[in-house]
C-alpha positions as CSV (number, residue, x, y, z in Angstrom):
1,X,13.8,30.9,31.0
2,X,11.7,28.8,29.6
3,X,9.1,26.3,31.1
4,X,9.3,23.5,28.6
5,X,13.0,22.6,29.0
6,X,15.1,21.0,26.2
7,X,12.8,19.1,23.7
8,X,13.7,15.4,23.9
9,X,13.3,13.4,20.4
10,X,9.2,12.9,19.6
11,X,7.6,9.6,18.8
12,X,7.1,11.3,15.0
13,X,10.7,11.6,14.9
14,X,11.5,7.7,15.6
15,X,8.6,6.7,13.1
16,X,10.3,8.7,10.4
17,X,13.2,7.3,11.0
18,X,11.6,3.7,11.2
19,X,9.5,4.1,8.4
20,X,12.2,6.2,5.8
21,X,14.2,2.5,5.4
22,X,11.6,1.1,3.3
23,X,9.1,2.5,0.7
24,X,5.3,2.6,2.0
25,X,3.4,-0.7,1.0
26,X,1.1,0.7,-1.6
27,X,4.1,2.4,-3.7
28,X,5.5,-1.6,-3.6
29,X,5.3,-2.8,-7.6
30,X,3.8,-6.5,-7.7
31,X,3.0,-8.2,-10.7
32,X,-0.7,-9.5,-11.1
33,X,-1.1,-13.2,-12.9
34,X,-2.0,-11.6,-16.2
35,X,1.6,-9.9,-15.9
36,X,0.5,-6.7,-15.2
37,X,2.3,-4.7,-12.8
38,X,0.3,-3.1,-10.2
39,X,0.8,-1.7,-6.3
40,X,1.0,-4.4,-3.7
41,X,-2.0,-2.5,-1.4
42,X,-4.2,-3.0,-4.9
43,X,-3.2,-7.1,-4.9
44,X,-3.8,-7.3,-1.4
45,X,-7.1,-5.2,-1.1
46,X,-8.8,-7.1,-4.4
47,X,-6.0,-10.6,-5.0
48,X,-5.7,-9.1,-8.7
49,X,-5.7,-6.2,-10.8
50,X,-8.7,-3.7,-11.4
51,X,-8.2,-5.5,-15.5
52,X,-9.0,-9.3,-13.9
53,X,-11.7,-8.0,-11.0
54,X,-13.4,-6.4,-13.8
55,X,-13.0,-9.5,-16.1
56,X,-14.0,-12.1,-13.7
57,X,-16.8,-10.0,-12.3
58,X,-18.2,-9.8,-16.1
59,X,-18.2,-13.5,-16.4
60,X,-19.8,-14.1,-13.6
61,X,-22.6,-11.4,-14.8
62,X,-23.0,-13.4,-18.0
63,X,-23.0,-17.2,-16.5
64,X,-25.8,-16.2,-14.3
């Protein structure tokens, strides 16, 4: 007999359950103000795509 008894459900059970509803946040297509489409984690993380961080960063460069 075993010691453990009869496995009850495990909080990484309920998670998947919770979390297999909806696709994760970074797989989330958005589409940047240029009209690119990029992941939502990327909009969030730097408010555009890597095209207008790069764009804006380089005109900044060349202002100064």
């Amino acid at each position: 007999m075993s010691s453990w008894g009869t496995p009850s459900r495990i909080s990484s059970d309920l998670y998947r359950e919770r979390t297999a509803a909806e696709p994760p946040v970074t797989l989330r297509r958005r589409e940047c103000a240029c009209g690119k489409v990029v992941t939502a984690k990327q909009l969030v993380q730097y408010g555009a795509c890597v095209t207008c961080v790069r764009t804006a960063s380089s005109q900044v460069q060349e202002a100064a």
